[in-house]
C-alpha positions, 0 to 999 in steps of 0.5 A: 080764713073761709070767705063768703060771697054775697051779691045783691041783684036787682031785675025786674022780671018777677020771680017766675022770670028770674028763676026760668032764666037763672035755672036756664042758665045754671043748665047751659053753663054746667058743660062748660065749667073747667075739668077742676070744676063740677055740680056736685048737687042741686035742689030747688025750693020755692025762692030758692036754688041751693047747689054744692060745686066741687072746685080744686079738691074744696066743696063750695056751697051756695044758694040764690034767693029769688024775689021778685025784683032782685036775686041774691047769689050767697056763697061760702068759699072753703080756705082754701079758694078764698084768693079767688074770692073776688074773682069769682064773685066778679064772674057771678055778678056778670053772669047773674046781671046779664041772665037778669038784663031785661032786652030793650026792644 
């Protein structure tokens, strides 16, 4: 069965902020994703990212919602990535929280 990845991120940063820094990141981290791993496309949207990734043959779908303090990452994954559900949404729950982590000074 296909599953979906939700996650819910607070920050606080206002929406300006969160976007640069998710774009930025989303940017500096498609070179070095795994050979099986690819963007297939991007858009942008007021609020909003939608992407498609190809992964192992199977197209991911996802969007991140941005407000202005939190982010939520929405992703459906295909059948056939579904085992890897609860790893992936552990690697975007980290990489989202430390774009997002406000630095102490």
């Amino acid at each position: 069965m296909a599953r979906s990845i939700v996650l819910k991120i607070p920050h606080a940063l206002g929406r300006a902020e969160a976007t640069r820094r998710i774009e930025e990141g989303i940017a500096r981290a498609r070179p070095t994703l795994p050979a099986v791993v690819s963007f297939r496309e991007m858009s942008r949207d007021e609020g909003s990212i939608s992407f498609a990734i190809d992964a192992l043959g199977q197209t991911v779908n996802a969007q991140i919602s941005i407000e202005d303090d939190y982010v939520i990452f929405d992703a459906n994954l295909p059948i056939l990535l579904s085992p890897f559900s609860g790893m992936a949404s552990s690697a975007v729950g980290k990489w989202a929280t430390r774009l997002l982590r406000v630095p102490q000074v």
